[in-house]
C-alpha positions as CSV (number, residue, x, y, z in Angstrom):
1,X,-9.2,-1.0,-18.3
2,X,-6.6,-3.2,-17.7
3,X,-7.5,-6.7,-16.2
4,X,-4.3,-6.8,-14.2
5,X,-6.1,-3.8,-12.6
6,X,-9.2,-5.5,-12.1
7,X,-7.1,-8.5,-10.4
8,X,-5.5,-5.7,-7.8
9,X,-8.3,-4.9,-6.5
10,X,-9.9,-8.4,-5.9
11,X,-6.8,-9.0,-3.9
12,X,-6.9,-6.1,-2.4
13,X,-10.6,-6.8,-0.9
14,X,-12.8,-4.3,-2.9
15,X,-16.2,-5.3,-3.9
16,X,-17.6,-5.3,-7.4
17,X,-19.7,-2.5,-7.7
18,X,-16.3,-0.7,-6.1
19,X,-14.1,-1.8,-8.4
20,X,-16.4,-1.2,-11.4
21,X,-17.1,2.3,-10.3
22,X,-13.6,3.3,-9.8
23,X,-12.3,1.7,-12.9
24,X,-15.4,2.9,-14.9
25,X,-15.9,-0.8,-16.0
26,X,-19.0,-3.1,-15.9
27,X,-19.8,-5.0,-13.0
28,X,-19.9,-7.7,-15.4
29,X,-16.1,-7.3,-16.4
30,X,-15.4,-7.1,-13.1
31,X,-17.7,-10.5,-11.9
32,X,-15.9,-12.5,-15.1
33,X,-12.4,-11.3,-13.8
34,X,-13.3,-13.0,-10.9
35,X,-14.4,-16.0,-12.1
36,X,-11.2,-16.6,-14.1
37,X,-9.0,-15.8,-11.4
38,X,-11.2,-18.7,-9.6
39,X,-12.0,-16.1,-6.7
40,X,-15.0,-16.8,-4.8
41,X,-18.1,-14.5,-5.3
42,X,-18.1,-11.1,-3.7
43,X,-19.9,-10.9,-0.7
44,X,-23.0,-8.1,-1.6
45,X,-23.9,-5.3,1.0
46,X,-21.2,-3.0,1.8
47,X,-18.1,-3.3,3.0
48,X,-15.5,-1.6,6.1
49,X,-13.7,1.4,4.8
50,X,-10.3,1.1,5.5
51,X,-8.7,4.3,4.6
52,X,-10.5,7.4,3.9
53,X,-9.8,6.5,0.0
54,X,-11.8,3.8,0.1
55,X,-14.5,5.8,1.0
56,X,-14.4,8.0,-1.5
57,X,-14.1,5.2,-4.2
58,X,-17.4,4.4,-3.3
59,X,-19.1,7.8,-3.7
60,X,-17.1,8.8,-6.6
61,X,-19.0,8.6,-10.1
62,X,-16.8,9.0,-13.2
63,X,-19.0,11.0,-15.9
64,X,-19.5,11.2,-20.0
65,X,-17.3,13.9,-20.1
66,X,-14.3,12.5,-18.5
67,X,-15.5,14.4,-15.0
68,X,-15.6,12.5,-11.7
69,X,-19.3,13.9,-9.7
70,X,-19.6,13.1,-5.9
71,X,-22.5,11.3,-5.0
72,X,-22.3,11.7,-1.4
73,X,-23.1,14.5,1.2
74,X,-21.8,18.2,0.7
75,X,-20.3,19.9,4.1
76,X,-22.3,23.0,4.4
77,X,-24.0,22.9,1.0
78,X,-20.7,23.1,-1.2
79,X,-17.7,20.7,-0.1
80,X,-18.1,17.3,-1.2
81,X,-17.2,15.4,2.0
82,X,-16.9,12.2,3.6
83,X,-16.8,10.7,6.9
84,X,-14.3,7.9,7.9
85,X,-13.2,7.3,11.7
86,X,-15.2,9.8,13.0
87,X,-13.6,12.8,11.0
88,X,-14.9,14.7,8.1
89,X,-12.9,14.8,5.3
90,X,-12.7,17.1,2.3
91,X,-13.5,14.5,-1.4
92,X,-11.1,17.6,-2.8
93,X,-8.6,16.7,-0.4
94,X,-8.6,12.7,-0.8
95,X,-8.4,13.1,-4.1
96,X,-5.7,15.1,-4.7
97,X,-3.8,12.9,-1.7
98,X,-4.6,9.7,-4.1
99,X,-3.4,11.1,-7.0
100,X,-0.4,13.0,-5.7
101,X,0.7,10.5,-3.0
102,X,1.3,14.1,-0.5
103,X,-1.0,16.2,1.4
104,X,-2.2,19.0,-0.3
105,X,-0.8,22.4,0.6
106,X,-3.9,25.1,1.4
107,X,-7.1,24.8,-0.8
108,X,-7.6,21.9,-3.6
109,X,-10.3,23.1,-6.0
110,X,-10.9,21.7,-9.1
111,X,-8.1,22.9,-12.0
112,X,-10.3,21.4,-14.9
113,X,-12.8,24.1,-15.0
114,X,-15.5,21.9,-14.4
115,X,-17.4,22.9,-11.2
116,X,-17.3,20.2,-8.4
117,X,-15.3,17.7,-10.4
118,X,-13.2,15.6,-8.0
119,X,-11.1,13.4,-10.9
120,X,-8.1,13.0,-8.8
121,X,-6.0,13.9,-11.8
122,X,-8.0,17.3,-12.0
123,X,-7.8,18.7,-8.5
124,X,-5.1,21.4,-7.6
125,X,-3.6,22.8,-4.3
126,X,-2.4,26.1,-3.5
127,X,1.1,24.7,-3.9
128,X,0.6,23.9,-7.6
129,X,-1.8,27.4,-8.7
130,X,1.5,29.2,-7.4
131,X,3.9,27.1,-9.2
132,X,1.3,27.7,-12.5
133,X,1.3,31.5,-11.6
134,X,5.2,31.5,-10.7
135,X,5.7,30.3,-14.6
136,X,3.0,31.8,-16.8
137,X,1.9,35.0,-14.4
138,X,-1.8,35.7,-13.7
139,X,-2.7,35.9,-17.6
140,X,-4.5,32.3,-17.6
């Protein structure tokens, strides 16, 4: 990962282990980045959420394989949701908004095949499974 990424994020107010998870880098990367951008340590215990985003950045865990598991609570056993400002919001959801700068139309499901992945770049709404249907019919 880029250290001009790193560097965005510092600025931007994230913590360490935030930044490390959601650049799947070591805190230690992160800590030096820090230190040569002469930025004073980060203050431990966690932080506000500002945005729904944010949130999920800290419950977001990338995997091995590429994948991205949720590590927080499930709404009703299957969704992986969070809460920010008193609302409940779908990880599927903020995921695919991060990645697609939009709100999703209908459903977002994972289109990776991977059950319960919520990689931002691997989530689909309804909007997209009709475009891929639209093109190449219902022989996926």
């Amino acid at each position: 990962m880029s250290r001009a990424a790193i560097e965005q994020l510092l600025h931007a107010g994230y913590g360490d282990r935030t930044i490390a998870r959601r650049l799947a880098v070591s805190i230690g990367t992160v800590r030096r980045t820090r230190t040569l951008l002469r930025l004073p340590a980060g203050r431990p215990g966690p932080k506000a959420a500002g945005t729904p985003a944010d949130v999920f950045w800290t419950r977001a865990r990338h995997t091995d394989s590429g994948h991205m598991e949720w590590t927080g609570t499930a709404h009703r056993g299957t969704t992986p949701s969070l809460r920010h400002g008193g609302n409940r919001y779908s990880a599927y959801r903020v995921a695919f908004t991060i990645a697609h700068g939009r709100a999703p139309v209908g459903r977002v499901e994972p289109g990776c095949g991977h059950p319960g992945c919520i990689h931002p770049q691997h989530v689909e709404d309804r909007a997209m499974r009709d475009q891929y249907t639209a093109i190449f019919g219902d022989a996926a």
